[in-house]
N, C-alpha and C positions, 0 to 999 in steps of 0.2 A: 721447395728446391727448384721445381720446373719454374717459379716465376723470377727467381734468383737469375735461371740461365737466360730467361727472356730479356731481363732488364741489361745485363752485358751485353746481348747482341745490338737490343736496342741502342746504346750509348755507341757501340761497334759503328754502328748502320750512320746514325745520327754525324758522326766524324767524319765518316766517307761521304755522306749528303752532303756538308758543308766544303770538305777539299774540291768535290764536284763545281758547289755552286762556285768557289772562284777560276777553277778551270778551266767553263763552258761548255756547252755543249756536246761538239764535236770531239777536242779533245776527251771528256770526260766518256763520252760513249765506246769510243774507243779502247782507253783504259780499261771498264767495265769488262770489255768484252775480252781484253787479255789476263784480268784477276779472276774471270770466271772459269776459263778457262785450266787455270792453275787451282781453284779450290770447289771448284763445282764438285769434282769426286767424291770430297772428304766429305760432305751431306750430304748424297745421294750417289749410291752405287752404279756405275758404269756397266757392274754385271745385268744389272735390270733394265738399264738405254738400250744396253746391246743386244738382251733379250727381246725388249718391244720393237725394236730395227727389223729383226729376223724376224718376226709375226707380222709384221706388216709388210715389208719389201721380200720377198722370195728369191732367192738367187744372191743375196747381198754380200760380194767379197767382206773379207775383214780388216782391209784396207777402206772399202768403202764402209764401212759400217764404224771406223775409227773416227772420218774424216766429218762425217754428217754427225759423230757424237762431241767434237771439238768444236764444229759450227755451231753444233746447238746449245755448249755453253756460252761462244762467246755471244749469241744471238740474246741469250737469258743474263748475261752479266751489261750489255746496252741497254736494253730494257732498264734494266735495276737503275744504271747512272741519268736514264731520261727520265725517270720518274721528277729530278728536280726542277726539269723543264719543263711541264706540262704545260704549265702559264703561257710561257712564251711559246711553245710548240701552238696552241690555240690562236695565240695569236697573231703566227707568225712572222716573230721577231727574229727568227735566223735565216741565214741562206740554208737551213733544211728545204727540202721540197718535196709537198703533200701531195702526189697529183691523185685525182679522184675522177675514174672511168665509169661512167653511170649517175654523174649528179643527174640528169635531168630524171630518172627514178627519184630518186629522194625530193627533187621539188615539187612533182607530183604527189608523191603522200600528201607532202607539205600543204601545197595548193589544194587538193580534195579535202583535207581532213581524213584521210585514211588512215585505218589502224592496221597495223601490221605485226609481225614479231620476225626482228632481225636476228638469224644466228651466225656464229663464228666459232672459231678456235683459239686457239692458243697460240698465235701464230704471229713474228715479230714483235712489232709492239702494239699489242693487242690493244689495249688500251684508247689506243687513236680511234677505232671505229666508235666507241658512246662518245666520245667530245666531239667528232665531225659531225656523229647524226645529230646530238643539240646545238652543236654549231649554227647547224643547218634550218635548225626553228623547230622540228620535226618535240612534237608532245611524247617524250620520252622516260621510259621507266628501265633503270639495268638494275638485272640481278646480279648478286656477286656474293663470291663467296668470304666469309670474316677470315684474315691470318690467323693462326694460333698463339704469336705473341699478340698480346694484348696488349701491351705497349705500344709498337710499332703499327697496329691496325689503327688505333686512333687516329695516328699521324695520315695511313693511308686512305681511311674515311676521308678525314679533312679534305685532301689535294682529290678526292674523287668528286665529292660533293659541290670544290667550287669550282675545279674548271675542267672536269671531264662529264658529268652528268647531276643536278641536282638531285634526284630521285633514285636511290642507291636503293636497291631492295634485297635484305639480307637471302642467304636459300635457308628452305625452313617455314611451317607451316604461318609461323606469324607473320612471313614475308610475302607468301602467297595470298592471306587475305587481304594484305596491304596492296599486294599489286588486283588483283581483284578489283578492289576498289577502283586505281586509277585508271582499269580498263576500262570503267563504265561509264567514264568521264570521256571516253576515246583516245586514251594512252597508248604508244605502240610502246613494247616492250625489246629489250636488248638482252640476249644471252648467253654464254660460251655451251659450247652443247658436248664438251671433247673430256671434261673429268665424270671420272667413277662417283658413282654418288652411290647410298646405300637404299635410297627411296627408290632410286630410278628401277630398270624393268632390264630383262637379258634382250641382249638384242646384237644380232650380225653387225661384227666393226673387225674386218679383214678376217675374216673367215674364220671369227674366234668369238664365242659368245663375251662382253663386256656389259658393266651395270650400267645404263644411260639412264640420262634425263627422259620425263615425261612431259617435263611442262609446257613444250611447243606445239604437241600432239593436243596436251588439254588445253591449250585455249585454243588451236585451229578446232577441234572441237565443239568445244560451249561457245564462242566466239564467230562463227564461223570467217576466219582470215588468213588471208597469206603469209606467207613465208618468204623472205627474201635472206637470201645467204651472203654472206659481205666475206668476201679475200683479202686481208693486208700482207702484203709481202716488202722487205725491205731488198735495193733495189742497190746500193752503194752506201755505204758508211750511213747519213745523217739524212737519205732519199726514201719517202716511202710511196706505195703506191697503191691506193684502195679502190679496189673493186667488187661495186655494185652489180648485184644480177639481177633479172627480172622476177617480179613476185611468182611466188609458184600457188595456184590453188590445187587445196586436195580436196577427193573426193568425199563427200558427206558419208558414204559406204565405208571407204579406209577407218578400219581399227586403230584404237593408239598405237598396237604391236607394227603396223601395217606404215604410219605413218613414221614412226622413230625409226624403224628401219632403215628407210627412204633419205631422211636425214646425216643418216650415219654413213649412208654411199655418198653423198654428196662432200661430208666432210672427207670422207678418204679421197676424196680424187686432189683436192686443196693441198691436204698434206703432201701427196706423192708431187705435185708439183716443185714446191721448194721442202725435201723432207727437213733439212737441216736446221728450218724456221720454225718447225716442231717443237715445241716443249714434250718430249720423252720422257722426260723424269719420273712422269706423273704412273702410278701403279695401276694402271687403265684394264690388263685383264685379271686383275686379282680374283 
C-alpha cells in the first residue's frame, strides 16, 4: 500500500519536474515557492513549525511566528522547483547569482590537500554547498540522507551524483565504512548536522536537549581535523550567497559530548540569522 502511495506522488512530482523544466528557472522557482506555500500544511503540521519557532526564538509574536512559517514554505517549495536546474545552476547558465564570501578558504584546502569536514544546515538551497565545494576541486565525500519514496530517491541520487557531488554517502553504518575509507585517501567530508537522527547523542540546541549527529566529532577525533561551517542564504528570488568560515580546530581534550555541543551553538546562530530559511518541518526535539 505505502509503495502504491509512493508511486502516485512520484508520477505527481515527475509532472511538476517537467512543467518546471519548460518554465525556467526563475519563473519555476518562484511558482514552487507559491504551491508550497498553499500545500506545505497538508504534509506537515504547522502546529509542530509553530512549536519549534517558540523553542527556538523566545518572545516570538504570533504574527511573527506566521510570517517565518509562510517564508519557510515558500523557501522549501524553490528548493523543490531548482532541483531541475542543478545542471545549469553548476554551470551557470542563468542570470542566478552564486556569490561565494571565503573562496580563498576552500582554494587553500584545495591547494594543500587538506582534509576537512564541512558542516551546514538546512538552509535555502542547501544543496548548493556539495556542488560548489566539488565545483571547486576540493576531494569531496557528502553524506545524505535516502527519501522514503523509493521511487523518487532514484531520481534524486541520480541529479546528486552527477552534478552536485559524485561521492553520495548514504547515513548508516555501511555508509560510514565507505566514507572511512575515502578519508584515508584524504577525502574531506560534507554534511548537514541540523536533523534528528536516532544514533546521534543528546545535546543542547536552544536550550532543549535534541538527538544530534556524532559524526563530525568522530572524525575530528580519529582524524584529527577541522571544521569549517558554510552559510547559504538566499538573497533575492534566484540570488544566493555562500559563506565560507574559517576552519575551526578542536581540542584533542574536547569529548565528543563537548565537541557536538560546540557545533550545535554555531548552527543556531546561522539559523537565527535568516530563521525563515529554516527548514522547521523537520521533528528536531522529539
Amino acid at each position: 500500500m505505502k509503495n502504491i502511495k509512493y508511486f502516485f506522488q512520484f508520477f505527481l512530482i515527475i509532472i511538476l519536474f517537467l512543467i518546471f523544466k519548460i518554465l525556467g528557472l526563475k519563473m519555476s522557482s518562484h511558482i514552487g515557492g507559491k504551491l508550497f506555500e498553499m500545500i506545505g500544511p497538508l504534509f506537515r503540521s504547522n502546529k509542530l513549525i509553530h512549536s519549534n519557532i517558540k523553542k527556538a526564538i523566545i518572545g516570538s509574536s504570533i504574527k511573527e511566528i506566521d510570517r517565518i512559517t509562510k517564508l519557510m514554505w515558500n523557501s522549501y517549495g524553490r528548493i523543490f522547483a531548482e532541483y531541475m536546474f542543478i545542471k545549469n545552476l553548476r554551470k551557470s547558465k542563468f542570470n542566478s547569482v552564486i556569490k561565494v564570501e571565503g573562496q580563498e578558504i576552500l582554494d587553500n584546502i584545495k591547494k594543500n590537500d587538506k582534509q576537512v569536514v564541512f558542516i551546514s544546515g538546512h538552509f535555502s538551497n542547501f544543496e548548493l554547498m556539495a556542488m560548489h565545494l566539488d565545483k571547486t576541486g576540493i576531494k569531496l565525500a557528502a553524506i545524505y540522507r535516502p527519501l522514503n519514496n523509493i521511487f523518487l530517491n532514484r531520481i534524486m541520487e541520480k541529479i546528486r551524483k552527477k552534478y552536485i557531488c559524485k561521492n553520495q554517502i548514504k547515513k548508516g553504518i555501511g555508509g560510514l565504512k565507505k566514507l572511512i575509507s575515502l578519508k584515508k585517501n584524504n577525502y574531506s567530508t560534507a554534511l548537514m548536522i541540523d536533523q534528528r537522527v536516532s544514533e546521534g547523542i543528546e545535546s543542547n540546541f536552544f536550550n532543549h536537549q535534541a538527538s544530534t549527529t556524532t559524526i563530525p566529532a568522530q572524525l575530528i577525533k580519529k582524524f584529527k581535523i577541522p571544521i569549517v561551517p558554510i552559510y547559504i542564504e538566499r538573497n533575492n528570488d534566484i540570488n544566493f550567497k555562500i559563506t565560507i568560515n574559517e576552519p575551526i580546530i578542536f581540542s584533542d581534550e574536547l569529548s565528543i559530548q563537548d565537541i557536538t555541543d560546540r557545533l550545535n551553538r554555531i548552527l543556531e546562530k546561522m539559523i537565527i540569522h535568516k530563521p525563515e530559511q529554516w527548514i522547521w518541518s523537520h521533528n528536531r526535539w522529539k
